[in-house]
Backbone as a chain_set.jsonl record, in Angstrom:
{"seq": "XXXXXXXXXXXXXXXXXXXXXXXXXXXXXXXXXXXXXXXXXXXXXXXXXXXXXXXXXXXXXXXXXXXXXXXXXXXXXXXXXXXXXXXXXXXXXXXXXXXXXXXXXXXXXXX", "coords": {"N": [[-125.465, -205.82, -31.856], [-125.405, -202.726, -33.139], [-126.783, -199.493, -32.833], [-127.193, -196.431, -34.928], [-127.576, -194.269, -32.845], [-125.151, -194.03, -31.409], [-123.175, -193.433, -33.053], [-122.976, -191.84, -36.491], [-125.006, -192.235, -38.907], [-123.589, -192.236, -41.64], [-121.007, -192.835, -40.306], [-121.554, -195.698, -39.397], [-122.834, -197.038, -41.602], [-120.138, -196.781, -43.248], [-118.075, -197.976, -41.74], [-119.032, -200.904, -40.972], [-118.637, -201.247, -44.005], [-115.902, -201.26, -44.105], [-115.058, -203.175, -42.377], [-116.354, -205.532, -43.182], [-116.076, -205.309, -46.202], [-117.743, -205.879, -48.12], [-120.705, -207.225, -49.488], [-124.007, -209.645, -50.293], [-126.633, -208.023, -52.158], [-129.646, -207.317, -50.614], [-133.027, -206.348, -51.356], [-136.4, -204.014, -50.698], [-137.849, -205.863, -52.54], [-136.619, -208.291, -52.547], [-133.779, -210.255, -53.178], [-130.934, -208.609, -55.096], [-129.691, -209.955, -57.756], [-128.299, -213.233, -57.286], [-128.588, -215.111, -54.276], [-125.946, -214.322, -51.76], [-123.946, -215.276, -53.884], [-123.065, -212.45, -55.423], [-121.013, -210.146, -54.24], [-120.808, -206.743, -53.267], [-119.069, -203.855, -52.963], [-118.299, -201.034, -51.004], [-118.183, -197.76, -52.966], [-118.943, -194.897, -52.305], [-120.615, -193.312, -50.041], [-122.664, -190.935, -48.882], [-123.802, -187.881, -47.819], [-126.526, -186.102, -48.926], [-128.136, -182.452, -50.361], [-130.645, -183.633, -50.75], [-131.138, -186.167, -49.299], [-129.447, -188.622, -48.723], [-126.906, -190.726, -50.31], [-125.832, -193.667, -51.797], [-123.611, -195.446, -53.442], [-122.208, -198.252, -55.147], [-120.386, -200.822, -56.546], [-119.188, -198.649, -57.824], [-121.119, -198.81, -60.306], [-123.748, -198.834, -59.305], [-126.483, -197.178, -57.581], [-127.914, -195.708, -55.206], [-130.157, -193.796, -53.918], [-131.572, -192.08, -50.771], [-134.551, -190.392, -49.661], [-134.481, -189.707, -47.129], [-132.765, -190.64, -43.988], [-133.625, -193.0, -41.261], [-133.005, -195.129, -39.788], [-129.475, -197.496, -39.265], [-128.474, -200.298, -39.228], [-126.093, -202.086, -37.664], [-125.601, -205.609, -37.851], [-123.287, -207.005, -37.017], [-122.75, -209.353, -39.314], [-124.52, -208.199, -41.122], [-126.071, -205.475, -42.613], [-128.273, -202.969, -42.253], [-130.322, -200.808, -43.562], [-132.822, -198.364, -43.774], [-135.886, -196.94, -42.73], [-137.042, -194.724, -44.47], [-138.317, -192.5, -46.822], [-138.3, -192.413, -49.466], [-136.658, -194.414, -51.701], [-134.303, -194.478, -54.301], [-133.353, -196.47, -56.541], [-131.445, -197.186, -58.984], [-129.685, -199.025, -61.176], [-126.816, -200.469, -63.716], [-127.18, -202.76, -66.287], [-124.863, -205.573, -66.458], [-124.692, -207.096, -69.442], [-125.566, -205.646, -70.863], [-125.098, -203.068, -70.565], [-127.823, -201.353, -69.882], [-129.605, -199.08, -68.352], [-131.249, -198.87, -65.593], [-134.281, -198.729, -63.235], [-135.677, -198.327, -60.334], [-138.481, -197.621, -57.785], [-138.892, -197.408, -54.027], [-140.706, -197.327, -51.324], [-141.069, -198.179, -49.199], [-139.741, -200.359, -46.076], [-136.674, -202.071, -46.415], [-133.211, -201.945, -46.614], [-130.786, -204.132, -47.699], [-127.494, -205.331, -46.73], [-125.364, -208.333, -46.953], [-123.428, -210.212, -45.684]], "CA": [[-126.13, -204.891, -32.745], [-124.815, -201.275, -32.928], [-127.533, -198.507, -33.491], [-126.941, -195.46, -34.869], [-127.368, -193.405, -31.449], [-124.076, -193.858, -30.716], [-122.227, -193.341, -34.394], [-124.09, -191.48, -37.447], [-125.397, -193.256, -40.258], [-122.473, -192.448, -42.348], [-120.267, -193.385, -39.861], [-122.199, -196.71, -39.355], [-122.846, -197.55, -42.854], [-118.659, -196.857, -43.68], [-117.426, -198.764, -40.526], [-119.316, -202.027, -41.913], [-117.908, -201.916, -45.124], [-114.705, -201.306, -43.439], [-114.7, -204.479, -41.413], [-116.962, -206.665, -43.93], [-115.831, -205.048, -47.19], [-119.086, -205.935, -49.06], [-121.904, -207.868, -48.938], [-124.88, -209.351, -50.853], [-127.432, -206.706, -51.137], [-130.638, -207.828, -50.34], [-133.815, -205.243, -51.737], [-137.374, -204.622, -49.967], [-138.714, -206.686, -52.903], [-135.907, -209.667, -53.144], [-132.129, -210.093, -53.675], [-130.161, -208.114, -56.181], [-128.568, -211.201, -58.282], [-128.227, -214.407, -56.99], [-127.974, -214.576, -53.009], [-124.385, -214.588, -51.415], [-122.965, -215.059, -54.904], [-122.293, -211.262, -55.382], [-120.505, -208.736, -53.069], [-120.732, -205.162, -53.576], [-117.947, -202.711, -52.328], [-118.8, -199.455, -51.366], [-117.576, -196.866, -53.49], [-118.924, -194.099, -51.604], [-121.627, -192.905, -49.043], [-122.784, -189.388, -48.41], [-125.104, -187.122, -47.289], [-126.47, -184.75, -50.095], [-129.267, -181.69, -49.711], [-131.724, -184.715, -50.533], [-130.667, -187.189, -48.345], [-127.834, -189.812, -48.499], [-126.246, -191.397, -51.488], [-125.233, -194.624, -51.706], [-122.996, -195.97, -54.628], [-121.854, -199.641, -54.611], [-119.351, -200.95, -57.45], [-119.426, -197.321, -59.217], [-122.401, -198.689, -61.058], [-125.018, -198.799, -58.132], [-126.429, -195.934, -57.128], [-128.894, -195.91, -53.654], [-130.37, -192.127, -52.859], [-132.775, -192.044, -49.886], [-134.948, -189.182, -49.003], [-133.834, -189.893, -45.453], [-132.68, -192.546, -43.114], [-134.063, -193.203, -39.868], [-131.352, -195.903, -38.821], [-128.534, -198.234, -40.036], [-128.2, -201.073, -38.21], [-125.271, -202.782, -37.749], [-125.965, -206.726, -37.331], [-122.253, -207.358, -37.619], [-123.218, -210.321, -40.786], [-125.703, -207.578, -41.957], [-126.229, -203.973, -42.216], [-129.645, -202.766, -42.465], [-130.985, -199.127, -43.713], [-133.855, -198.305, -43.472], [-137.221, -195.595, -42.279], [-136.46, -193.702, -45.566], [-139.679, -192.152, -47.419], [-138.274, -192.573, -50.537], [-135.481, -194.968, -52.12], [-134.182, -194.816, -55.682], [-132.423, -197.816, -56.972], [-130.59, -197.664, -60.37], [-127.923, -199.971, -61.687], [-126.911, -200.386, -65.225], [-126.827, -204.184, -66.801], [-123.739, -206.308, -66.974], [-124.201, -207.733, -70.071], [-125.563, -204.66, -72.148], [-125.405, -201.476, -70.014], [-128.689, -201.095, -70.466], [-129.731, -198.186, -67.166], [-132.725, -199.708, -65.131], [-134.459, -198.037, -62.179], [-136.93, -198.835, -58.848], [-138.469, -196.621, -56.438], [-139.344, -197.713, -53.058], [-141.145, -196.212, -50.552], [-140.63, -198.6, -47.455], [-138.531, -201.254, -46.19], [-135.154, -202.276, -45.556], [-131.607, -202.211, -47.543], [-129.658, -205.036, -46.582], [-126.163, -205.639, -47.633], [-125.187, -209.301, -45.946], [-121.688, -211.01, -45.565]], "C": [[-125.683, -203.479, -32.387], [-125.538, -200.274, -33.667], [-126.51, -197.416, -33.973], [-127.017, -194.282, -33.859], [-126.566, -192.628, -31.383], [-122.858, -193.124, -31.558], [-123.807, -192.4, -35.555], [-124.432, -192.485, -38.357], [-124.425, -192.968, -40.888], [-121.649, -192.894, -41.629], [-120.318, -195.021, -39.385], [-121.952, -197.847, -40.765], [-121.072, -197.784, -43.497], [-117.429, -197.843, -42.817], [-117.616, -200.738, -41.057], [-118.783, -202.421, -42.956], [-116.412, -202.123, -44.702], [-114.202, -202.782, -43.128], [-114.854, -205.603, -42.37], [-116.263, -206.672, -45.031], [-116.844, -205.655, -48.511], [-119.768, -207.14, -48.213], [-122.763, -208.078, -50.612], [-126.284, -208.579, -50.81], [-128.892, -207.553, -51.512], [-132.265, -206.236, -50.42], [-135.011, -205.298, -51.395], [-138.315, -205.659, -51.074], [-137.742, -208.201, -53.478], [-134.351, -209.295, -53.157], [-132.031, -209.334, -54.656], [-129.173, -208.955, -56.776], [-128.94, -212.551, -57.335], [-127.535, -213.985, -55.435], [-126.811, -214.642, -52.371], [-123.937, -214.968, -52.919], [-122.489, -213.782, -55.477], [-122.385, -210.682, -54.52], [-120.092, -207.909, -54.259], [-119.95, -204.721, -52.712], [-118.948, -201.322, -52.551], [-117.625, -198.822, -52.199], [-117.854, -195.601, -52.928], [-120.185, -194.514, -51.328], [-121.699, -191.749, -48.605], [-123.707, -188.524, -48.23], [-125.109, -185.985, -48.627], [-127.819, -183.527, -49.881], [-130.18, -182.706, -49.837], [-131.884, -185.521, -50.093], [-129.071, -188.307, -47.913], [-128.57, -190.279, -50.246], [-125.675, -192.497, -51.308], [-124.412, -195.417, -53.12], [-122.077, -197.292, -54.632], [-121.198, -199.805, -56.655], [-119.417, -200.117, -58.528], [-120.399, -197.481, -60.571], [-123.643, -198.409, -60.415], [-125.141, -197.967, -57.801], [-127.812, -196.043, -56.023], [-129.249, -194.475, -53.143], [-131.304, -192.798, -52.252], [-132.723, -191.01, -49.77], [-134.438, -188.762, -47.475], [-133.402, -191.071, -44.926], [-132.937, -192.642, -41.976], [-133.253, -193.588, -38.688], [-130.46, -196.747, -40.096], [-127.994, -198.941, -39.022], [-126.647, -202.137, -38.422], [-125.446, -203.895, -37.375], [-124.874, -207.852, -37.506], [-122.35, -208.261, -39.008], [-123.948, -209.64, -41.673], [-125.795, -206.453, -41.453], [-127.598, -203.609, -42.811], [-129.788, -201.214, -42.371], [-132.279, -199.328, -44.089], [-134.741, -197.06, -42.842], [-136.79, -194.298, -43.283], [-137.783, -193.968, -46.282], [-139.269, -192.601, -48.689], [-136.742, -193.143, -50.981], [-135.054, -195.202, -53.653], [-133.247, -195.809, -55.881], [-131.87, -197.783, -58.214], [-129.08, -198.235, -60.336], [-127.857, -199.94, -63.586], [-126.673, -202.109, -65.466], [-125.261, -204.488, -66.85], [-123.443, -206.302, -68.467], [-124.414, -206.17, -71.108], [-125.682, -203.223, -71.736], [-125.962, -201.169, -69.711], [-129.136, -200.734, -68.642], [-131.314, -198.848, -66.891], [-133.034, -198.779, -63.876], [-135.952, -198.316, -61.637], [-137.062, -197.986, -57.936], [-139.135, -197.322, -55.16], [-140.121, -196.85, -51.854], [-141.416, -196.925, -49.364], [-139.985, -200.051, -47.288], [-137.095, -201.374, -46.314], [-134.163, -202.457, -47.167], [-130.914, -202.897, -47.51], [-128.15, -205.203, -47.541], [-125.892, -207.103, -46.554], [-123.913, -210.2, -46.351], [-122.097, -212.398, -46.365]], "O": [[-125.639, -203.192, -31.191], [-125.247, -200.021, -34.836], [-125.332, -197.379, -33.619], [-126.41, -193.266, -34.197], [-126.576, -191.398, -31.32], [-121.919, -192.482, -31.087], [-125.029, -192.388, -35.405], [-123.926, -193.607, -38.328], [-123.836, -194.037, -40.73], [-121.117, -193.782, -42.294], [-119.277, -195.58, -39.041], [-121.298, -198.878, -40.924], [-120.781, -198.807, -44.117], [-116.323, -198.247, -43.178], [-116.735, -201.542, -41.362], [-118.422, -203.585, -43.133], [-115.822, -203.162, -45.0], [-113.198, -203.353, -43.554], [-113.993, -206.468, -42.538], [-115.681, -207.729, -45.275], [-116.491, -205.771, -49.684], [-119.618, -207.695, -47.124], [-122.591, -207.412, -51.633], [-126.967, -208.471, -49.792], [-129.091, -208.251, -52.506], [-132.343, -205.347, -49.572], [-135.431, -206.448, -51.528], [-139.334, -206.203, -50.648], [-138.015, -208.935, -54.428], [-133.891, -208.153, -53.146], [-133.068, -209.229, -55.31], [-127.982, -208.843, -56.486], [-130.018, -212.613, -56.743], [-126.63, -213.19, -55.178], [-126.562, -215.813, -52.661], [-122.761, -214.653, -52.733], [-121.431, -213.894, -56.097], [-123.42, -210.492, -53.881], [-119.537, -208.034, -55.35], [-120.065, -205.165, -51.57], [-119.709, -200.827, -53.383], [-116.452, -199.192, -52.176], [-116.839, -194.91, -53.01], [-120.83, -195.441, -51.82], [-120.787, -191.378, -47.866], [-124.693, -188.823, -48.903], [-124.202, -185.321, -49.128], [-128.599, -183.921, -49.015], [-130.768, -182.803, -48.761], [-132.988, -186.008, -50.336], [-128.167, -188.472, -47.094], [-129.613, -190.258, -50.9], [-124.772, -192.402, -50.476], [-125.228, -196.075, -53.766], [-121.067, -197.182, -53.936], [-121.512, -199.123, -57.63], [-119.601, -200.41, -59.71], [-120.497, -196.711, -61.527], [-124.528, -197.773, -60.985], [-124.098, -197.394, -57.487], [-128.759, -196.683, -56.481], [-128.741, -194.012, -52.122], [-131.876, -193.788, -52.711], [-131.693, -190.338, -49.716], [-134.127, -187.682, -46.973], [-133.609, -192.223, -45.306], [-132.002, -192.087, -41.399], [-132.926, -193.138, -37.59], [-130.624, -196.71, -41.315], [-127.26, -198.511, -38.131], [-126.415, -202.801, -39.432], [-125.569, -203.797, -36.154], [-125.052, -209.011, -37.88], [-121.885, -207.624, -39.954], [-124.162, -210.076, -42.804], [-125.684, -206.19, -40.255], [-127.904, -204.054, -43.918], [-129.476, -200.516, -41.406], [-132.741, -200.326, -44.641], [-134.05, -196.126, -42.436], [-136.341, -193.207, -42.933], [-138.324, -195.066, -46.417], [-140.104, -193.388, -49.136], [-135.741, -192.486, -50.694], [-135.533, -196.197, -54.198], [-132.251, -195.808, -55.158], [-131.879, -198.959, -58.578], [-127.987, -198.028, -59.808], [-128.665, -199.499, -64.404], [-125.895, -202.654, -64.683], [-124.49, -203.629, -67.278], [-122.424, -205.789, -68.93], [-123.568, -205.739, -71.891], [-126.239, -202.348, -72.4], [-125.606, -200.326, -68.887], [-129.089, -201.604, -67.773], [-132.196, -199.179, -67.683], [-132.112, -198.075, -63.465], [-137.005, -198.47, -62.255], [-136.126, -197.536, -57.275], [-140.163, -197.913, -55.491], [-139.907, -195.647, -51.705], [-142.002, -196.324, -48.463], [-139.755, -200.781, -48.252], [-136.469, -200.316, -46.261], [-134.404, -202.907, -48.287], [-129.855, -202.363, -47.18], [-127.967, -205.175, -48.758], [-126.215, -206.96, -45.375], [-123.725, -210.748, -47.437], [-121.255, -213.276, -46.549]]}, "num_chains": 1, "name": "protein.A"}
Protein backbone atom coordinates (compact mmCIF):
# COMPACT_ATOMS: atom_id res chain seq x y z
CA UNK A 1 0.00 0.00 0.00
CA UNK A 2 1.59 3.41 -0.84
CA UNK A 3 0.11 6.49 1.07
CA UNK A 4 0.23 9.70 -0.04
CA UNK A 5 2.94 10.93 2.65
CA UNK A 6 5.48 9.98 0.59
CA UNK A 7 4.13 11.15 -3.15
CA UNK A 8 1.17 13.86 -3.57
CA UNK A 9 -2.15 12.93 -4.53
CA UNK A 10 -1.59 13.90 -8.04
CA UNK A 11 1.41 12.19 -8.17
CA UNK A 12 -0.28 9.05 -6.64
CA UNK A 13 -3.44 9.13 -8.47
CA UNK A 14 -1.17 9.56 -12.13
CA UNK A 15 1.44 6.85 -11.17
CA UNK A 16 -1.57 4.22 -10.88
CA UNK A 17 -2.97 4.93 -14.02
CA UNK A 18 0.46 4.80 -15.31
CA UNK A 19 1.16 1.26 -14.25
CA UNK A 20 -2.65 -0.04 -14.33
CA UNK A 21 -3.90 2.17 -17.17
CA UNK A 22 -7.57 2.09 -15.98
CA UNK A 23 -9.76 0.48 -13.91
CA UNK A 24 -13.43 -0.20 -13.00
CA UNK A 25 -14.63 2.68 -11.05
CA UNK A 26 -16.39 1.74 -8.18
CA UNK A 27 -18.81 4.89 -6.48
CA UNK A 28 -19.67 5.44 -2.59
CA UNK A 29 -23.16 4.27 -3.63
CA UNK A 30 -22.26 1.15 -6.14
CA UNK A 31 -20.32 0.48 -9.38
CA UNK A 32 -20.39 2.78 -12.35
CA UNK A 33 -21.64 0.12 -15.15
CA UNK A 34 -21.27 -3.32 -14.82
CA UNK A 35 -18.25 -4.44 -12.45
CA UNK A 36 -14.79 -5.19 -14.14
CA UNK A 37 -16.52 -4.97 -17.51
CA UNK A 38 -15.51 -1.26 -18.04
CA UNK A 39 -12.07 0.46 -17.71
CA UNK A 40 -11.71 4.06 -17.59
CA UNK A 41 -8.42 5.85 -18.71
CA UNK A 42 -7.48 8.86 -17.19
CA UNK A 43 -7.60 11.74 -19.30
CA UNK A 44 -6.42 14.11 -16.84
CA UNK A 45 -6.01 14.94 -13.05
CA UNK A 46 -5.44 18.31 -11.49
CA UNK A 47 -5.57 20.48 -8.83
CA UNK A 48 -7.90 23.57 -9.43
CA UNK A 49 -8.68 26.72 -6.83
CA UNK A 50 -11.59 24.24 -5.72
CA UNK A 51 -9.93 21.23 -5.30
CA UNK A 52 -8.86 18.44 -7.75
CA UNK A 53 -10.39 17.44 -11.01
CA UNK A 54 -10.68 14.27 -12.16
CA UNK A 55 -11.69 13.42 -15.85
CA UNK A 56 -11.84 9.75 -16.99
CA UNK A 57 -12.61 8.90 -20.82
CA UNK A 58 -13.06 12.83 -21.63
CA UNK A 59 -16.64 12.24 -20.67
CA UNK A 60 -16.23 11.71 -16.80
CA UNK A 61 -15.71 14.39 -14.86
CA UNK A 62 -14.77 13.86 -10.74
CA UNK A 63 -14.22 17.48 -8.82
CA UNK A 64 -13.59 17.11 -5.07
CA UNK A 65 -13.65 19.89 -2.63
CA UNK A 66 -10.53 18.26 -1.23
CA UNK A 67 -8.73 15.03 -0.80
CA UNK A 68 -7.43 13.78 2.30
CA UNK A 69 -5.58 10.65 0.72
CA UNK A 70 -5.22 8.39 -2.38
CA UNK A 71 -4.37 5.18 -1.67
CA UNK A 72 -2.56 3.12 -3.73
CA UNK A 73 -3.67 -0.72 -3.23
CA UNK A 74 -1.64 -1.64 -6.28
CA UNK A 75 -5.29 -3.67 -7.82
CA UNK A 76 -7.07 -0.49 -6.49
CA UNK A 77 -6.71 3.11 -5.98
CA UNK A 78 -8.80 4.69 -3.46
CA UNK A 79 -9.68 8.64 -2.97
CA UNK A 80 -11.15 9.67 -0.57
CA UNK A 81 -11.79 12.35 2.96
CA UNK A 82 -13.22 14.87 0.40
CA UNK A 83 -16.26 17.14 1.76
CA UNK A 84 -17.72 17.31 -1.36
CA UNK A 85 -17.66 15.08 -4.68
CA UNK A 86 -19.37 15.93 -7.96
CA UNK A 87 -19.91 13.15 -10.36
CA UNK A 88 -21.16 13.91 -13.93
CA UNK A 89 -20.96 11.71 -16.99
CA UNK A 90 -22.98 12.03 -20.07
CA UNK A 91 -25.00 8.72 -21.45
CA UNK A 92 -23.65 6.39 -24.06
CA UNK A 93 -26.54 5.79 -25.82
CA UNK A 94 -28.18 9.38 -25.90
CA UNK A 95 -25.75 11.94 -24.40
CA UNK A 96 -28.10 12.75 -22.17
CA UNK A 97 -25.67 14.90 -19.02
CA UNK A 98 -26.49 13.26 -15.55
CA UNK A 99 -25.05 14.36 -12.20
CA UNK A 100 -24.42 13.07 -8.23
CA UNK A 101 -23.12 14.80 -5.33
CA UNK A 102 -21.49 13.04 -2.57
CA UNK A 103 -20.47 14.09 0.54
CA UNK A 104 -18.47 11.01 1.97
CA UNK A 105 -16.85 7.93 0.99
CA UNK A 106 -14.47 6.45 -1.24
CA UNK A 107 -13.61 6.61 -5.21
CA UNK A 108 -12.35 3.46 -6.28
CA UNK A 109 -11.01 2.76 -9.66
CA UNK A 110 -10.05 -1.27 -9.59
CA UNK A 111 -7.94 -3.37 -12.13
Amino acid sequence: MIYTMDKTIIETVKEWFSRESGGSLSLPDGWFGRPYDNRHSLTSFAQTSDGYELILDKTIKINFDDIKYALDNKNELCIGGYGICRFAWKEFDDGMPNFKIYNEGEIKLIK
